[in-house]
Backbone as CSV, one residue per row, in Angstrom:
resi,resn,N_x,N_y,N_z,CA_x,CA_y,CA_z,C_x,C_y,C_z
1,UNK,-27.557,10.008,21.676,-26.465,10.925,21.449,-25.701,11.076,22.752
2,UNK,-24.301,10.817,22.371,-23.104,10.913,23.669,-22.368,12.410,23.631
3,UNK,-22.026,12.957,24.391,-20.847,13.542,24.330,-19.821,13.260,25.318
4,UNK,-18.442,13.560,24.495,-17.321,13.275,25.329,-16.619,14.538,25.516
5,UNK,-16.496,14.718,26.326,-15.803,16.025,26.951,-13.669,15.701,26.375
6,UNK,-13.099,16.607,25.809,-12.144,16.660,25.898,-10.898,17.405,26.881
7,UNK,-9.444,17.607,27.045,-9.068,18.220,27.806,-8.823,19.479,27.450
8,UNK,-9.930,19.950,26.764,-9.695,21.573,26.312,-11.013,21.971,26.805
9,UNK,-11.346,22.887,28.146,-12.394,22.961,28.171,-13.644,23.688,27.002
10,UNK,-15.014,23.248,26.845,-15.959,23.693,26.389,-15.902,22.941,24.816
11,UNK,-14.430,22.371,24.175,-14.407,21.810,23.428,-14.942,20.285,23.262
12,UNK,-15.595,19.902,22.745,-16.523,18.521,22.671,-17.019,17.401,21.827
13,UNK,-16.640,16.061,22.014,-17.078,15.040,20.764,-18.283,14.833,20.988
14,UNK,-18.819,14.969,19.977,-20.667,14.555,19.731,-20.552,12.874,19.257
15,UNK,-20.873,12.285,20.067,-21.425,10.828,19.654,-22.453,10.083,19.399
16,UNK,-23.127,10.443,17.900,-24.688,10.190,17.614,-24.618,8.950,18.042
17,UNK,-26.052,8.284,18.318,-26.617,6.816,18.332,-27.057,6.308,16.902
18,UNK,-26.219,5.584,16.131,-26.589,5.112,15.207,-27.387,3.538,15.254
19,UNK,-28.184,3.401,13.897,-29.594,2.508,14.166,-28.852,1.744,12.995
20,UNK,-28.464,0.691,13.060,-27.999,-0.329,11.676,-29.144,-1.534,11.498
21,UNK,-29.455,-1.396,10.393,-30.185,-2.774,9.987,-29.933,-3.326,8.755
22,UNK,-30.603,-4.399,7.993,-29.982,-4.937,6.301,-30.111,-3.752,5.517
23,UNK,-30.644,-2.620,5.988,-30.865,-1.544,4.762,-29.488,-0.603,4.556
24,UNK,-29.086,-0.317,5.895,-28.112,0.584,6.259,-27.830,1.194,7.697
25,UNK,-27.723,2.426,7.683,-27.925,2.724,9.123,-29.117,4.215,9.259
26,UNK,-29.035,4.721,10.151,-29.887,6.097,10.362,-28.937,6.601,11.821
27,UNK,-29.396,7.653,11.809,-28.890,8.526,12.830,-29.102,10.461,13.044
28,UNK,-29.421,10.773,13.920,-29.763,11.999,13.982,-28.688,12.692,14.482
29,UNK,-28.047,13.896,13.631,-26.770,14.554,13.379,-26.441,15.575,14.217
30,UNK,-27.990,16.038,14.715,-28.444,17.309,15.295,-30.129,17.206,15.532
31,UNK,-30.104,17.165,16.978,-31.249,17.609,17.452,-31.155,18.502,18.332
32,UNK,-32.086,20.075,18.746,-32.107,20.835,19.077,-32.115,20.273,20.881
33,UNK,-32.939,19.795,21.269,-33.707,19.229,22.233,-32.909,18.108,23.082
34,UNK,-32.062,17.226,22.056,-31.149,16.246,22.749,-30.067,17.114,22.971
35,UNK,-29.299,17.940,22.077,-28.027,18.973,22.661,-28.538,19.810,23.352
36,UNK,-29.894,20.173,24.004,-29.662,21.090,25.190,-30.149,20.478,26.403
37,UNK,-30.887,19.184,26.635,-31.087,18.117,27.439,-29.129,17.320,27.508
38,UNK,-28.160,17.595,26.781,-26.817,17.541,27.301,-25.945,19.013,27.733
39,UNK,-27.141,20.063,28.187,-26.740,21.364,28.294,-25.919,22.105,27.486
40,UNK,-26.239,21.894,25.990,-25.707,22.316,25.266,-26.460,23.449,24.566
41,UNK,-26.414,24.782,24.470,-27.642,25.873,24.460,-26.766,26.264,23.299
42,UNK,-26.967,25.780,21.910,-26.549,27.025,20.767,-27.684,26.857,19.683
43,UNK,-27.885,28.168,18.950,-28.745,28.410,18.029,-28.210,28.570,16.548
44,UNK,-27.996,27.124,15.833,-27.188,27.229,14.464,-28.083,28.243,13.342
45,UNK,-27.678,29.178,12.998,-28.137,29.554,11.836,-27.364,29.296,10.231
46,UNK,-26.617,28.824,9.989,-25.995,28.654,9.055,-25.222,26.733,8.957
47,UNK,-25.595,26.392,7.578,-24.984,24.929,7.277,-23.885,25.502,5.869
48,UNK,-22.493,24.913,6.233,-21.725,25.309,5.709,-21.407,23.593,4.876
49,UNK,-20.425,23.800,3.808,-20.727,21.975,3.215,-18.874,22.541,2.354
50,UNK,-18.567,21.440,2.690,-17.042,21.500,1.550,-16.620,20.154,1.171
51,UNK,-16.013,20.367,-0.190,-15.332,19.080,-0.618,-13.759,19.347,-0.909
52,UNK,-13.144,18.311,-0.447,-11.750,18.563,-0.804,-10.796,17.195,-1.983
53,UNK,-10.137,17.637,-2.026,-9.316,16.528,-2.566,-8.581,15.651,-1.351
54,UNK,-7.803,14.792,-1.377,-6.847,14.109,-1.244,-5.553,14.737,-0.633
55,UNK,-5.221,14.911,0.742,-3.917,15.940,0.761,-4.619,17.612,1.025
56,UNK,-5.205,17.767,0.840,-5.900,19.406,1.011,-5.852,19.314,2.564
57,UNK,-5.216,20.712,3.197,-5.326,21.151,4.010,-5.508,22.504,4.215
58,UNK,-6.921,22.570,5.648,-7.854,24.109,5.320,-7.615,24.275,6.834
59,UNK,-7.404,25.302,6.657,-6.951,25.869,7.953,-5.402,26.591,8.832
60,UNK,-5.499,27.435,9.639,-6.589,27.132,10.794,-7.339,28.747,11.020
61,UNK,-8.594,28.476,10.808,-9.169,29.714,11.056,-10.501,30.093,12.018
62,UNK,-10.435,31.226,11.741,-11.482,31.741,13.039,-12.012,33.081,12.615
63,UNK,-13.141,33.917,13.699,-13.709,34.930,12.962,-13.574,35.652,14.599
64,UNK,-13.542,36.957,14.449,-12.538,37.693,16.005,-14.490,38.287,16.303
65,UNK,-14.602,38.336,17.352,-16.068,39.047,17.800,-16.256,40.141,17.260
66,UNK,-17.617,40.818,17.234,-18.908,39.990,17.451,-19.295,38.602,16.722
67,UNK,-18.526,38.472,15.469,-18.588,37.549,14.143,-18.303,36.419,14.641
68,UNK,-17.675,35.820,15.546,-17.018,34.666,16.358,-17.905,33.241,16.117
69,UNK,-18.090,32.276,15.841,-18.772,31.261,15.176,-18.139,30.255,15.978
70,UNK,-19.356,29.570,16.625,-19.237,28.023,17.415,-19.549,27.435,16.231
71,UNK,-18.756,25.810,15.758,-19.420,24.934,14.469,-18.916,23.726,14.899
72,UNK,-20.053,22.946,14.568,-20.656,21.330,14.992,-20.143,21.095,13.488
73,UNK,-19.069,20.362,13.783,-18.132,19.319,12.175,-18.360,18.242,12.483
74,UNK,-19.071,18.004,11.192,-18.568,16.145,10.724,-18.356,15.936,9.533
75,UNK,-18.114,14.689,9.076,-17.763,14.391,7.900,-18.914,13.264,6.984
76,UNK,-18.925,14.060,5.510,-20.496,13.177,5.113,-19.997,12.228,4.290
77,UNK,-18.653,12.426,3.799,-18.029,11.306,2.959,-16.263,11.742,3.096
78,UNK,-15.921,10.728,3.446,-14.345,10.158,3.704,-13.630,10.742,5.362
79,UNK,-12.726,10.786,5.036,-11.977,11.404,6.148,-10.923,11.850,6.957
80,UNK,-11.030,12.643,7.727,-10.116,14.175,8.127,-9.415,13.669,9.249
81,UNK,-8.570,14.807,9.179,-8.221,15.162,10.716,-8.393,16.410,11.107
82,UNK,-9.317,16.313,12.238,-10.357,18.178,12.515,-9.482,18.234,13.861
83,UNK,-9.121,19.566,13.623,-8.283,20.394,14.568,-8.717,21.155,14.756
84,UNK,-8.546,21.902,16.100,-8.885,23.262,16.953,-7.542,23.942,18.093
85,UNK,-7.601,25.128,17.544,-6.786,25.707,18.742,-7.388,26.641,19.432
86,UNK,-7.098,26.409,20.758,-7.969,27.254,22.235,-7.124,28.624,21.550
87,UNK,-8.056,29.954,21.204,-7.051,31.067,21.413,-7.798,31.711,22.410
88,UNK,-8.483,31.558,23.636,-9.131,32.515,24.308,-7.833,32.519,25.231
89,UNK,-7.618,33.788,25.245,-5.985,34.082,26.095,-6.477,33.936,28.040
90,UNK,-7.274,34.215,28.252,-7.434,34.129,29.794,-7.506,32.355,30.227
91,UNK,-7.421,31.615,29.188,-7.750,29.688,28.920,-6.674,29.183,29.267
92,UNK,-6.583,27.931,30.256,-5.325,27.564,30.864,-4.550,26.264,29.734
93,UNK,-5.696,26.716,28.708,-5.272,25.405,27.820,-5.494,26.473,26.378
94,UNK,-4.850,27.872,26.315,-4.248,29.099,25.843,-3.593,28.519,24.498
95,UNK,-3.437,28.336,23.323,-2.295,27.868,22.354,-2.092,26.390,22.350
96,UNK,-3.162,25.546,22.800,-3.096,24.070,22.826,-4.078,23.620,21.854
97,UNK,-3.481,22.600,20.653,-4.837,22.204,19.705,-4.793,20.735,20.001
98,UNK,-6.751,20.604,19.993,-7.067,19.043,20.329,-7.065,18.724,18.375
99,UNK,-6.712,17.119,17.971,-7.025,16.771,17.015,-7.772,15.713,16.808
100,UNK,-8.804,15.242,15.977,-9.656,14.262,15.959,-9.603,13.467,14.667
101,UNK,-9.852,12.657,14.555,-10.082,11.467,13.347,-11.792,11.482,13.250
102,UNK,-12.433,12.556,12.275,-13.857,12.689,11.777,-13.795,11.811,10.680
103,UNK,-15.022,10.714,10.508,-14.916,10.402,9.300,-16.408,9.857,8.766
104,UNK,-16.486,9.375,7.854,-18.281,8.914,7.593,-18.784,7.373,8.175
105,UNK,-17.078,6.722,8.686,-16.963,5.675,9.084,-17.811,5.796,10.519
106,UNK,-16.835,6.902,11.354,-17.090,6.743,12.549,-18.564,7.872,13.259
107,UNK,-18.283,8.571,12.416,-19.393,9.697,12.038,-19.625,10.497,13.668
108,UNK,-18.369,10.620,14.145,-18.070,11.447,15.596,-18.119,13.098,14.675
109,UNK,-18.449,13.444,15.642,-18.595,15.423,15.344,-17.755,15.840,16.489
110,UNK,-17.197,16.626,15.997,-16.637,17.917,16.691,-17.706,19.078,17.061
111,UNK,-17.548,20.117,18.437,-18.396,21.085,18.332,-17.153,21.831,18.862
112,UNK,-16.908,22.844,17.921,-15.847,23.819,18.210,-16.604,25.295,18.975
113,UNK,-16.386,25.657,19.520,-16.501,26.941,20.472,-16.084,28.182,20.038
114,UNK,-16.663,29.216,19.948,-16.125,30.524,19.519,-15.013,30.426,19.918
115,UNK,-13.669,31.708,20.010,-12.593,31.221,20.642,-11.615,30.285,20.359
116,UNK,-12.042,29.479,19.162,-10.873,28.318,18.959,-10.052,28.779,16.697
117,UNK,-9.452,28.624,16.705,-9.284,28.059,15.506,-9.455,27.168,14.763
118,UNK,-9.968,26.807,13.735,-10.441,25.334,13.258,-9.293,24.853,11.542
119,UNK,-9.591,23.706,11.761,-8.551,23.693,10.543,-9.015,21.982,10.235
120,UNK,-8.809,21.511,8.696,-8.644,20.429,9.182,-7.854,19.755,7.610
121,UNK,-7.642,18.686,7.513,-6.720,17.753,6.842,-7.044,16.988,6.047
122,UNK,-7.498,16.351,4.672,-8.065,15.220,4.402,-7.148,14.464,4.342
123,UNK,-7.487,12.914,4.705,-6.403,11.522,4.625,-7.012,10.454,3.758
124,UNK,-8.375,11.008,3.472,-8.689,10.176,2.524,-8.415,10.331,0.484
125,UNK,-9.051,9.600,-0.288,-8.854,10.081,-1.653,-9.666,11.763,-1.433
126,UNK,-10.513,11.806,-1.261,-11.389,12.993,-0.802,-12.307,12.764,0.252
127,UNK,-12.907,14.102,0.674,-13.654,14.228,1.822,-14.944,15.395,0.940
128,UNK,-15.836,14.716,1.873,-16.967,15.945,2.052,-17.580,16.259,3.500
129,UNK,-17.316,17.596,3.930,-16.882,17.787,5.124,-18.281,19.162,5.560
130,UNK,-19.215,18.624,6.379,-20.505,19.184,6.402,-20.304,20.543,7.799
131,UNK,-20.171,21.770,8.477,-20.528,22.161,9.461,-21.617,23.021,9.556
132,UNK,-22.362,23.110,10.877,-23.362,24.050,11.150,-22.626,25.173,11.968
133,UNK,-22.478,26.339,11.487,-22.858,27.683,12.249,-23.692,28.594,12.817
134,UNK,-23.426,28.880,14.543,-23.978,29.920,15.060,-23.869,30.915,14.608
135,UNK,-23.243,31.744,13.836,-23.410,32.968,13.206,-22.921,33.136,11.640
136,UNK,-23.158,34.004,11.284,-22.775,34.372,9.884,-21.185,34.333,9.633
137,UNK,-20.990,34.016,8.396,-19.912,34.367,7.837,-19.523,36.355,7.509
138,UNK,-18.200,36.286,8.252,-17.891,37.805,8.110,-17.328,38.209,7.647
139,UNK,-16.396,38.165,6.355,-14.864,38.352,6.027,-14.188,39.516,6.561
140,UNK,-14.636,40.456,6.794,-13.812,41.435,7.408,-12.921,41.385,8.627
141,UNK,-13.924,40.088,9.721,-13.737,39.502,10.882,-12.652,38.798,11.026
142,UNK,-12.610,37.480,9.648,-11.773,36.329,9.660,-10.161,36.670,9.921
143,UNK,-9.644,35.573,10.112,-8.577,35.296,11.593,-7.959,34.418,10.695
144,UNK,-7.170,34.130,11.079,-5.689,32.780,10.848,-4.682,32.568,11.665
145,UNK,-4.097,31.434,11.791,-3.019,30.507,12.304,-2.313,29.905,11.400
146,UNK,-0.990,30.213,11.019,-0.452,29.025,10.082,-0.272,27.752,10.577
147,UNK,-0.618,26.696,9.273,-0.915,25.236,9.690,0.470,24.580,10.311
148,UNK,1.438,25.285,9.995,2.333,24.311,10.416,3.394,25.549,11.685
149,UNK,2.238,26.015,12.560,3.277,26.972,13.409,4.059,25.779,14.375
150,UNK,5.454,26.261,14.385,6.301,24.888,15.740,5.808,25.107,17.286
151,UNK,5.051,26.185,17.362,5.189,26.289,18.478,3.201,25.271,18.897
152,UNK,2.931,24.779,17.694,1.129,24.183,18.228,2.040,22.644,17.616
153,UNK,2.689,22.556,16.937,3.079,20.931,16.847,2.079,20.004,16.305
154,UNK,1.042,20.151,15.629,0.242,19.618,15.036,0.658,18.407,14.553
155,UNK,-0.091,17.316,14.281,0.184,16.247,13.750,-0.956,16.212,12.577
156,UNK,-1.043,16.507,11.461,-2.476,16.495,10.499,-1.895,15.311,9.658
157,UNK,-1.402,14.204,10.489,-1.423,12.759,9.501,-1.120,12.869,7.711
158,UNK,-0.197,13.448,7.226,0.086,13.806,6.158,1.445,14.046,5.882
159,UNK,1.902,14.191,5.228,3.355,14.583,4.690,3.245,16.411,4.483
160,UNK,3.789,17.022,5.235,3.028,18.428,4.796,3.687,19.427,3.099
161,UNK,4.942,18.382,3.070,5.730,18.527,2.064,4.830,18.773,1.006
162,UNK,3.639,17.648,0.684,2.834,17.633,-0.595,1.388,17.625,-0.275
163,UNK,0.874,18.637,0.778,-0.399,19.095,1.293,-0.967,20.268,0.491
164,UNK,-1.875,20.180,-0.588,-2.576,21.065,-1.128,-2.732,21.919,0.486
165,UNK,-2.239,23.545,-0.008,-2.826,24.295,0.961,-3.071,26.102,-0.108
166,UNK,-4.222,26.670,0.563,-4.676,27.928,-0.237,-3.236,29.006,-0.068
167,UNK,-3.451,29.925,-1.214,-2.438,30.767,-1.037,-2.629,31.572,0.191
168,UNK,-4.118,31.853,0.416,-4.342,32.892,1.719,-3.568,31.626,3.201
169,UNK,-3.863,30.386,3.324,-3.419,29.833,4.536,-2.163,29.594,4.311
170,UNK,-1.414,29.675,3.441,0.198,29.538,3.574,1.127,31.034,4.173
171,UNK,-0.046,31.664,4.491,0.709,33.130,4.337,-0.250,33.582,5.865
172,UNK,-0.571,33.051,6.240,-1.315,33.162,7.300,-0.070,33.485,8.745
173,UNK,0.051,33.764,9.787,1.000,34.830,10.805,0.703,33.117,11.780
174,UNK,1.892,32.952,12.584,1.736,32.609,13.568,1.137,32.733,14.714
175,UNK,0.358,31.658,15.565,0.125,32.294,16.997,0.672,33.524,17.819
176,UNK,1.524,33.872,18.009,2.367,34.789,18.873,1.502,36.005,18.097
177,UNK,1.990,36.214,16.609,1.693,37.502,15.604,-0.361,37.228,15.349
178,UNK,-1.099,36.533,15.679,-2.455,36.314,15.223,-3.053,37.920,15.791
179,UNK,-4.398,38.166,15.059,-5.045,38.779,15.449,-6.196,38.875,16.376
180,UNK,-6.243,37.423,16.813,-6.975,36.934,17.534,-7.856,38.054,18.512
181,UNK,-9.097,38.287,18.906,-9.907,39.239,20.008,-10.259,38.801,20.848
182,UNK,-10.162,37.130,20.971,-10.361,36.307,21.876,-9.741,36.164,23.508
């Protein structure tokens, strides 16, 4: 297992070691012991699992403290484009989102950081899109970013014209207006 550091600090690509032979492949998704031998110290209590269609776009959300949730994304079938935006306001990289190409192909993970917004895109016919959480789900907590604010410039590889999106994320406040506690 690799990680690649991106230019958002604390934000990070997980690069399992995959084992291919005539059968298939193997690979370990999460080990406790290898992510903190890469000084990586979090305690997942929660596996979260979604399927989308084709065009569905989820996001971008977050949960404001104590509720605040670090989550290790990958993808278990097809594939995304996984986005994050830094909202920790004292962060010199403040309102900047990294975007990634997750897929079952390449089977790279994201580990998003409390502090960020998450969102992501399917580009395939569908996706099934697996994360682990450090903390509980809170609704009282939960946060939003609209997907298409001008001022984060997102690229989610799609036409956004004909992007399945929820009624709650179309109505979601811009960065500037977020509620962010971060």
């Amino acid at each position: 297992m690799k990680i690649e550091e991106t230019y958002i600090k604390d934000l990070i690509v997980v690069k399992p070691t995959v084992f291919d032979d005539g059968r298939g492949h193997f690979f370990e998704s999460y080990s406790k012991i290898k992510f903190e031998n890469l000084d990586i110290h979090i305690e997942f209590i929660q596996d979260n699992q979604s399927f989308s269609k084709g065009s569905t776009l989820r996001g971008l959300h977050y949960q404001n403290p104590p509720y605040a949730q670090t989550k290790l994304v990958r993808v278990l079938d097809g594939e995304i484009i996984d986005v994050a935006v830094d909202l920790r306001k004292n962060s010199p990289t403040y309102g900047k989102s990294f975007s990634i190409l997750l897929s079952s192909e390449n089977k790279k993970q994201l580990l998003v950081p409390k502090g960020f917004a998450h969102g992501f895109s399917v580009i395939s016919e569908t996706a099934s899109v697996f994360y682990k959480c450090d903390q509980y789900y809170n609704k009282a907590s939960e946060g939003g970013i609209k997907f298409n604010d001008p001022s984060l410039n997102i690229d989610w590889g799609m036409d956004l014209e004909n992007a399945i999106v929820s009624e709650k994320d179309q109505f979601l406040p811009f960065i500037q207006n977020c509620n962010s506690l971060f």
